[in-house]
N, C-alpha and C positions, 0 to 999 in steps of 0.2 A: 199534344203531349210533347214535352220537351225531350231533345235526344242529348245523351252522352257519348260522347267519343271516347272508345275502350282500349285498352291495351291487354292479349295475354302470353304471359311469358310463363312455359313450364317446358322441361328437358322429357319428360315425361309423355309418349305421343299418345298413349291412352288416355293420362287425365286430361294432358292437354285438348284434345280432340272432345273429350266428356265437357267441358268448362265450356269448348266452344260452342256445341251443341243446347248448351243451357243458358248461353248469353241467347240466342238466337232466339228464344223463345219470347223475351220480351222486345217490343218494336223500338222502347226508349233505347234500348242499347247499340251504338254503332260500332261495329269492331272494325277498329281503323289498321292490325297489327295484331299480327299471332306468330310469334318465336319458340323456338326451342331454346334458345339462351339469351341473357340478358345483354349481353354486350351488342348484338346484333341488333337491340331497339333501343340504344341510344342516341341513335341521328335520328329515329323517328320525335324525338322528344324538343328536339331543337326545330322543329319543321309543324307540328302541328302543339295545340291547345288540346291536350289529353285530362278529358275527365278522370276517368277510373282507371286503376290498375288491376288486375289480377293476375296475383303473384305468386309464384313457387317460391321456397328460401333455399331448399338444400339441391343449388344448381353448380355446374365448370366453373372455374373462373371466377366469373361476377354475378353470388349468389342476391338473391331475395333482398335484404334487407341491405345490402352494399349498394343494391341499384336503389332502392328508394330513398338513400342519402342522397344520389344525384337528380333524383326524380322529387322533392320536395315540393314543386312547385304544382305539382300533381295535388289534387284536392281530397280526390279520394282510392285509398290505398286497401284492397281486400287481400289476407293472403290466406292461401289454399294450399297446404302443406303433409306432410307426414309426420310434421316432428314439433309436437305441443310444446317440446320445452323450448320453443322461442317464443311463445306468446309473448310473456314479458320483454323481451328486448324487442318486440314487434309494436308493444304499444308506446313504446316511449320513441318511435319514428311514426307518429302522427297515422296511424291504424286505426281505420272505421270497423272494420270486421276481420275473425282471425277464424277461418272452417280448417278442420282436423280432418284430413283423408282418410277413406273413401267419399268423395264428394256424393250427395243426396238431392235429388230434385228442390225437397220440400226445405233443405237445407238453403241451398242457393236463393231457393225462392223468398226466407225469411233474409237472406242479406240485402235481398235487390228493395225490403220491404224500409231497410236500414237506410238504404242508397237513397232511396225516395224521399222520405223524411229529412236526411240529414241535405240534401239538396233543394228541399222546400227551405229550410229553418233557415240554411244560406240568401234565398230570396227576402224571407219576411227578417230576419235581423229583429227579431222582438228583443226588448231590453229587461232586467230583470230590476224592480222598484222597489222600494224601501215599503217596509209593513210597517202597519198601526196594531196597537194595542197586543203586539206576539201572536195572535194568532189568525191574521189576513196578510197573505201581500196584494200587491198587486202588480199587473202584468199588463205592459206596456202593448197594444195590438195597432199598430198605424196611431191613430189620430187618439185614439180611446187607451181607456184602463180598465181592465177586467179583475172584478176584486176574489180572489179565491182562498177560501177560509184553510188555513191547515191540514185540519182534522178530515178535509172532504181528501184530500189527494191520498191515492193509493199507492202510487209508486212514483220514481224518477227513471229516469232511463237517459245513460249517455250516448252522446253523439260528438264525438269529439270536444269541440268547442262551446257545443250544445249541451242544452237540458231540456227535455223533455218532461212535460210536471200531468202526471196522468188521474182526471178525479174517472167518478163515477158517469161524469156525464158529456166530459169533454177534454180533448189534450191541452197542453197550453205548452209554448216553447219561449227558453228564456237563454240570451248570449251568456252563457257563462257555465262553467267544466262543472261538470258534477259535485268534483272534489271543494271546488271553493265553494261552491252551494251548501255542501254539506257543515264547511267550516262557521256560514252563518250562526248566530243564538238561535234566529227561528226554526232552525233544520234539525235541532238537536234530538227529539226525537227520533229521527229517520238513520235506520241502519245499513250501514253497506252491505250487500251478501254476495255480492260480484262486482266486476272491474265495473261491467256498464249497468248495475240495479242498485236501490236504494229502497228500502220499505217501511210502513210501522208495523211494528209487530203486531198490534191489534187487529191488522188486516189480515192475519196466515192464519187460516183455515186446515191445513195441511203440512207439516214439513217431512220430507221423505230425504234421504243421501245425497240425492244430490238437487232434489228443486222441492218447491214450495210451492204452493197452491194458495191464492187471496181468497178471500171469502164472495169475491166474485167469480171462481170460477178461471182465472189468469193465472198461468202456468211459468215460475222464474228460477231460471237460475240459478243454484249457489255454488259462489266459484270457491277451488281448495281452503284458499287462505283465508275465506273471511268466514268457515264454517263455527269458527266460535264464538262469531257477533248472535248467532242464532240462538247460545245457550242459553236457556229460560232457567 
């Protein structure tokens, strides 16, 4: 299994001490730096190759998202906060995942599930290929093409630079942002109902206030602003 080398920065010595506790559990994660403020891990940045960050925003000095202007080169960016209303300015500094305090095991544990995926799709670099007839594309896998009809894909799911194209009976990962994906002709069907899902509505089973249920039994998402892609 492949390791990442971690960084956590939180002013906070209970969460912080809780986040480290929970990086510890998985053996992928190397925690090379654990701060109370950000300024004090900035010469760790210039000295080692730091996969992930785990970030606080509302810090002294040189909060969350100030330090990951200088930490860009950083791949992958989590922040663990108390104060949702940065999400938005947190995703447009290149943010894989954004958890809302009180940090949760089962929580953590779906980001580290985000960190995996999104550090595979960085290895295979799949390409996303032009579709025949509107309603296949295909997907570029090393040597091969993998033809996957529309209609079968249940969801997308982002991953920063990635897409994630989920059918029924296999994932498929394709270099390119969600958002262009969806601007494709072929994608037109598929609704955004959060920053990182996209769906057909013929798949929901379920829609509740705040997530959705597929007719698989897959439990999504819906984030504030895209709740009136949902009205039927």
């Amino acid at each position: 299994m492949k390791s990442y080398k971690c960084i956590i920065i939180d002013d906070d010595e209970i969460d912080r001490l809780t986040v480290v506790s929970y990086a510890k559990r998985f053996s992928q994660l190397n925690i090379i730096g654990v701060f109370e403020n950000a300024e004090d891990a900035l010469p760790l940045l210039e000295s080692n190759a730091i996969d992930i960050l785990f970030l606080d925003i509302d810090m002294p000095v040189l909060n969350g998202l100030d330090f990951r202007k200088k930490a860009m080169q950083v791949p992958v960016c989590i922040y663990i906060t108390a104060h949702p209303e940065h999400a938005v300015e947190s995703f447009e500094l290149d943010t894989l995942d954004f958890i809302v305090k009180p940090i949760k095991l089962d929580r953590f544990t779906q980001t580290m599930s985000r960190i995996e995926d999104y550090m595979e799709l960085k290895i295979k670099a799949q390409l996303f290929e032009s579709s025949i007839g509107g309603d296949v594309i295909y997907i570029k896998e090393g040597f091969t093409e993998t033809k996957v009809k529309l209609h079968d894909i249940l969801y997308l799911e982002a991953l920063k630079d990635y897409t994630k194209i989920v059918t029924s009976t296999k994932k498929h990962c394709v270099l390119t942002s969600i958002g262009n994906l969806l601007k494709e002709s072929h994608f037109q069907s598929f609704v955004r109902i959060h920053r990182s899902y996209a769906i057909q509505k013929q798949y929901i089973d379920k829609k509740m206030t705040n997530e959705i249920v597929l007719n698989n039994g897959v439990l999504l998402p819906i984030g504030r602003s895209y709740k009136d892609n949902l009205n039927f």
